[in-house]
N, C-alpha and C positions, 0 to 999 in steps of 0.2 A: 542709429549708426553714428553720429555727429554726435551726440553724449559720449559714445564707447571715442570716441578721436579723443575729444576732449580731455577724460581720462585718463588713454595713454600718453598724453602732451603731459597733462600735469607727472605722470611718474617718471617722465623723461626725462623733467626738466626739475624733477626733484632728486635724483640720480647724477644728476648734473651737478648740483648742488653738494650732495656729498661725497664724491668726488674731486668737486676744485678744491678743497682743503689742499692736497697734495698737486702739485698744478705740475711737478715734475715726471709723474708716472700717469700720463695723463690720455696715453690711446687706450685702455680700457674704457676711462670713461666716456674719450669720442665715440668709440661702438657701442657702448650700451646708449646714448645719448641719441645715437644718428640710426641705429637702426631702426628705433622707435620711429622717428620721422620718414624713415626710409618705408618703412611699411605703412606711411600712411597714405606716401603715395599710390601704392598699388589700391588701395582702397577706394581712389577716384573711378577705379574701374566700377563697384558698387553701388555708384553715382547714376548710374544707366536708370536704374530699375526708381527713382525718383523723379526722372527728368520729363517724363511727359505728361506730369501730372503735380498737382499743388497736392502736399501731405501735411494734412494742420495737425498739430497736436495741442488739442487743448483749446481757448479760444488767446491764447500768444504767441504760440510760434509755429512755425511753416518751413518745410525744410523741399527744395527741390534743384534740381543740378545747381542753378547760380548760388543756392546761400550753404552747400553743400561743397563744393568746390572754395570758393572765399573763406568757409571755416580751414578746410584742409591747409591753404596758402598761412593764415593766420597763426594759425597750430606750429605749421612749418617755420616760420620767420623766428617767432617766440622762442622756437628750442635753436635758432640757429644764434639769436642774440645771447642768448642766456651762454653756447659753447665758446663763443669767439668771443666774448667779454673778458678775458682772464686775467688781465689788467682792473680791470673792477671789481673783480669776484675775490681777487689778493690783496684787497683792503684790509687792513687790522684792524680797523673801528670797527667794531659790533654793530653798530645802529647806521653806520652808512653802508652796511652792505647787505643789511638787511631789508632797507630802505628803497636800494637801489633792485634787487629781486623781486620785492614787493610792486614797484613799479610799474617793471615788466610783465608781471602775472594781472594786476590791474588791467593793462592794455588791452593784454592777450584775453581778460575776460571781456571785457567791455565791448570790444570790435566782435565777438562773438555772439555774442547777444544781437546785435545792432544787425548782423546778417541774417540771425532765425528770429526777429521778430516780425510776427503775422500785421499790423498797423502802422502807420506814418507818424502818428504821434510818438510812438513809442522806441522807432529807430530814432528821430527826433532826438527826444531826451538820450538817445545814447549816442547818439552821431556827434551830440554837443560834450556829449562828459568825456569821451576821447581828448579832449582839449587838456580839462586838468593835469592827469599821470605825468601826458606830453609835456607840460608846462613845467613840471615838478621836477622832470628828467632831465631836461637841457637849463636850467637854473640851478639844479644839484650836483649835475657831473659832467656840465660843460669843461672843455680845457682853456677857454678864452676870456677875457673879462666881458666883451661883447657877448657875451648871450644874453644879458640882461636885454639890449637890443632888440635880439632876436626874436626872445621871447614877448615881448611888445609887439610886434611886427605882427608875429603869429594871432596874437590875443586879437588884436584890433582888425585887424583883417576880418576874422574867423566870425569875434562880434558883429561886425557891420554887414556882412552877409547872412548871418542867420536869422536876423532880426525881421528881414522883410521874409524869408522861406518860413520863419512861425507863423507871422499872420497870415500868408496865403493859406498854410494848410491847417489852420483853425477857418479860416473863410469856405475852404473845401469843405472842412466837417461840416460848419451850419448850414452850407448847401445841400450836400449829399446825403448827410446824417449817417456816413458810415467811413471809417477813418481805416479800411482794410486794403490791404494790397490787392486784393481780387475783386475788387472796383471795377469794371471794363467800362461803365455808363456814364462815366464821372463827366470827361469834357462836353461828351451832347445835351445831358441836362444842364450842363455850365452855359453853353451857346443858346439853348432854347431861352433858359431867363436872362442873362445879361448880354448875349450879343458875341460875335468873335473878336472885334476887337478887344475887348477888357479880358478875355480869354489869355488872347496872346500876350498885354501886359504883364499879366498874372504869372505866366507861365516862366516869361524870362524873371521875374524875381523870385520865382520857386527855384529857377535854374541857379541862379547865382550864387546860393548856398555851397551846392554842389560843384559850382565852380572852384571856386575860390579851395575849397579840399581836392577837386582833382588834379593839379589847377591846370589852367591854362591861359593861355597869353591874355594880358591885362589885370590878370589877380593871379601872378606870380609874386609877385615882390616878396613875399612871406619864405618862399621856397630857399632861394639858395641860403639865407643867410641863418636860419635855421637849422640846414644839413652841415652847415660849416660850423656854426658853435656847437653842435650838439653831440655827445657820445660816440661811440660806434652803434652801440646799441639804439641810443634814439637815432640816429642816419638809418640804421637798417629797416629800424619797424617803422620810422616815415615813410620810406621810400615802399617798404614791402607790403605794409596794412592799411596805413592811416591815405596815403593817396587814394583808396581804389573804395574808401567810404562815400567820396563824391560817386566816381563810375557806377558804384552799384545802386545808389540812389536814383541817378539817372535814368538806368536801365527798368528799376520800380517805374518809375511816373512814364516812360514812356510806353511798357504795358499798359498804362492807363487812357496814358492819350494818344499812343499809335502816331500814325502821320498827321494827322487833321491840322496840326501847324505845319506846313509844308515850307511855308518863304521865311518862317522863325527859325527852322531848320539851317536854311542852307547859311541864312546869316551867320548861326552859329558853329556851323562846319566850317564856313570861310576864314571866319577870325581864327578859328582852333589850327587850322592843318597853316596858314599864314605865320602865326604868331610861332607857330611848331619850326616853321623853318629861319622863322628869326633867329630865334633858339636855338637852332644848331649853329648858323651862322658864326655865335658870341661864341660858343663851343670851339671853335676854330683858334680863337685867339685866346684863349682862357688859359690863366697858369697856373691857376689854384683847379690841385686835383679833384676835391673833393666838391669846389661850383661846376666843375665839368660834368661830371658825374651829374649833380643836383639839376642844372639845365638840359641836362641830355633826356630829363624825366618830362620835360615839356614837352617833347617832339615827339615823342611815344604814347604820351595819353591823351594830343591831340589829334591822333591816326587813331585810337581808338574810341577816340568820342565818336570822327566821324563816321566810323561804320556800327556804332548806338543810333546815334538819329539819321542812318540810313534808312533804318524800319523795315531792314533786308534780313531774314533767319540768318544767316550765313554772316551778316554784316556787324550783328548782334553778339552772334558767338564768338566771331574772330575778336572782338571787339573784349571780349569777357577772358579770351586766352590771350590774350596781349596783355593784359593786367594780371592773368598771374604770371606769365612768365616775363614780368617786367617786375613783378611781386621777388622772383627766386635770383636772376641776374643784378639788377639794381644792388641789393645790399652784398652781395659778395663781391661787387666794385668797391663800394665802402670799405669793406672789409680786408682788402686787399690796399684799397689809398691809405688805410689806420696800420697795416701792415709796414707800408713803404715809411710811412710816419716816424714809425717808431726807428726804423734804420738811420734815414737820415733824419732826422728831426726838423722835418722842413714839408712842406705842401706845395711846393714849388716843382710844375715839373721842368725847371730849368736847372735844380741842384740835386734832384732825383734818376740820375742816368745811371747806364752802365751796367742794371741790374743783371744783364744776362749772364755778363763774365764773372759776377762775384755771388748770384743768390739765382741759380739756373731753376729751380721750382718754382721760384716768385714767380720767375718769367714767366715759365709756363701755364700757369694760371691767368696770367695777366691777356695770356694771347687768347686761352679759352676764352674768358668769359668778354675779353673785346670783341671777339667775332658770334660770338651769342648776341652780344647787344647790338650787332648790325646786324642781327639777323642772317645767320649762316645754316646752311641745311647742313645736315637734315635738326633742323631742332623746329622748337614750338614755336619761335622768334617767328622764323621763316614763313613760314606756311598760314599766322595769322597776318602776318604781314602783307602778303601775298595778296590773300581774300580779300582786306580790309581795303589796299588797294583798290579793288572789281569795285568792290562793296561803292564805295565813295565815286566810281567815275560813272557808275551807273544811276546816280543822283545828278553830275553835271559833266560831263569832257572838257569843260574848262579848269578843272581841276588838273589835268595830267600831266602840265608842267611843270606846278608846284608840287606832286606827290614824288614825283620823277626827282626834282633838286633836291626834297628833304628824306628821300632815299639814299640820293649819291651822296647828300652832305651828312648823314647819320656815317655811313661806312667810311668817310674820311676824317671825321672827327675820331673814332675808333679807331683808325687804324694808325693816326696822328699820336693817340693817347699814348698806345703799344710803343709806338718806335721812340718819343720823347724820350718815354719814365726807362726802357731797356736798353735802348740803344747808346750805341756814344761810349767816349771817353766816361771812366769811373767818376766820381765826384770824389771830392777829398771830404766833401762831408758825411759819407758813407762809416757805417760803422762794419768791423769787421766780425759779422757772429750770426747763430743759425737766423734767419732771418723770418721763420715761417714755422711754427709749430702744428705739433700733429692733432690739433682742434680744428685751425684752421683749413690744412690739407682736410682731413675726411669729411668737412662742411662743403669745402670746393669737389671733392669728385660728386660727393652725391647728388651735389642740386645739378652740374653737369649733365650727370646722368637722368638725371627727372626731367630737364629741359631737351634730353634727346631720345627719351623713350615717353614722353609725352605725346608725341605724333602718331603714336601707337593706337590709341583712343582718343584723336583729337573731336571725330565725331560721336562719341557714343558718350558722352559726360553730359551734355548741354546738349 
């Protein structure tokens, strides 16, 4: 079923392709583009009949609700960057825009793979080549001189953390002697010959691989400045794929090791859901649209780490629907801050106002998808939100102050976001013209709609 996705992605987003030659008569090609996508949602309902059991095919790949779901989000982001690029897609060089498509299909294979491979080595080697494309993309068709920066940032970060997650999990393989996700035995024989301390060492430098891509507070530094140099398209498929390659790794090894690290847990609950509310905090005072957005991804995937190494079912899956529907929200923030961009030609939300009175759709968009990312019912926001919550106070009650603040402080930085960039006197730096094409509109109703009829089947996927 995840092959057949696959290759309706690829004709989708090949459709797309021909297509944007004409960028003027351009809602056919949003429909034929998005309803491909649009039906791949319904397909997660298909997701059921996988989910309570491991489906190997072959001895490399394994497909069950979590890498089943993650391909659909991945498929999804892919066609939503490739419609909303049309500024890049309108290049007249031949070879940069060829270049630039290439990229994205790159991504969009590589993060695919990385989800249905049956072994750790072998997510591994793809968890790591995700770097390149990324690399290639925000150094190719960055708008800043700073990407070079950026991409530095990215590289050395990403380096320095993978480096100890290869040896541990080459030290796993000459222990275990078997490098497969369906491992359950791994940490008892780990404890029985070396001991739980050196366990636990181990453990946090496997983790910090995965940090550092999910990220969270203290291996952030990578994040904002990367979403701020880089495309719309690399902003979206960071924000929507390449994050959620830490979570899902995470969610691998802790099938493996379950609780048995109980007090490595909570340390790293603490820092995550802590650092989460720092994160919002900066959010508050942030003027660059596009670092708000980028920091607003810290507080999100540190509620969802915490209900991963809850080691709660419920805590787990909220935890897996918080990332994708932080996967479908996220980049059409993006895509809406590239939007405002191009009006005023500024990132500032202090010279982007006014939009309601002169670009009344922008607005309306802008209100959706801010109240999706605080989590507004009935959407998927909401309701893993909700759980992940339980999830996390049922590991300590000293948590419920700070779950409580970086609640209320998610919903005011959102709603801080809305009134900035719409409200108020116009700007004089406003351009006077349609401000919002029909690529963008039909990308914003339907993930709309996928994040509000996702509650539909929130329990039967996972």
């Amino acid at each position: 079923m995840v092959l057949i996705l696959v290759m309706m992605t690829l004709l989708c987003l090949l459709s797309s392709n021909f297509f944007s030659k004409n960028l003027g008569t351009s809602v056919l090609s949003c429909g034929i583009v998005m309803v491909g996508v649009f039906i791949q949602f319904f397909s997660l309902c298909g997701l059921f009949f996988y989910s309570q059991c491991w489906k190997m095919l072959g001895e490399w790949f394994l497909i069950d609700g979590l890498s089943g779901l993650m391909t659909v989000m991945t498929v999804m982001v892919a066609g939503m960057s490739i419609v909303c690029s049309d500024k890049d897609l309108s290049l007249k060089v031949g070879w940069i825009k060829i270049g630039f498509e290439l990229c994205i299909y790159l991504i969009m294979l590589i993060c695919v793979l990385s989800f249905n491979v049956s072994s750790w080595i072998e997510f591994y080697f793809f968890f790591e080549s995700s770097l390149l494309p990324t690399f290639w993309l925000i150094l190719g068709w960055g708008y800043q001189p700073e990407r070079l920066q950026a991409g530095v940032f990215m590289l050395m970060y990403t380096v320095c953390g993978s480096f100890p997650l290869l040896i541990v999990l080459l030290w796993y393989y000459l222990e275990v002697g078997s490098d497969c996700f369906c491992v359950s035995s791994l940490v008892i024989n780990l404890q029985n010959f070396l001991g739980s301390s050196l366990v636990s060492v181990s453990w946090v430098l496997l983790m910090m691989g995965f940090f550092i891509k999910l990220p969270i507070y203290f291996f952030h530094g990578w994040l904002p400045k990367a979403h701020v140099e880089a495309p719309l398209s690399g902003s979206m498929i960071l924000a929507g794929v390449l994050l959620k390659l830490g979570g899902y790794g995470i969610i691998r090894m802790m099938m493996i090791f379950g609780s048995t690290l109980w007090f490595v847990n909570m340390v790293i609950v603490s820092v995550a859901i802590v650092g989460g509310l720092l994160c919002s905090m900066l959010c508050l005072v942030q003027s660059d649209v596009k670092a708000l957005i980028a920091y607003s991804s810290i507080g999100h995937m540190g509620m969802s780490l915490g209900g991963m190494m809850s080691s709660l079912k419920s805590g787990v899956e909220s935890g897996i629907w918080m990332m994708f529907s932080h996967g479908l929200c996220s980049p059409c923030l993006f895509c809406l801050a590239a939007v405002s961009y191009a009006v005023c030609n500024s990132r500032s939300v202090m010279i982007s106002k006014g939009f309601l009175m002169i670009f009344p759709f922008l607005s309306i968009f802008w209100f959706v998808f801010s109240s999706l990312n605080m989590g507004c019912p009935p959407s998927v926001n909401f309701l893993s939100e909700v759980i992940l919550v339980s999830s996390i106070l049922s590991m300590s009650k000293t948590y419920m102050f700070i779950l409580g603040m970086l609640s209320f402080v998610g919903g005011v930085y959102c709603m801080n976001l809305y009134t900035m960039v719409n409200h108020g006197l116009s700007s004089l730096f406003l351009i006077s013209k349609a401000s919002i094409g029909e690529r963008h509109m039909v990308v914003m109703v339907l993930c709309s709609l996928v994040l509000c009829l996702g509650v539909l089947i929130f329990d039967l996927v996972l």
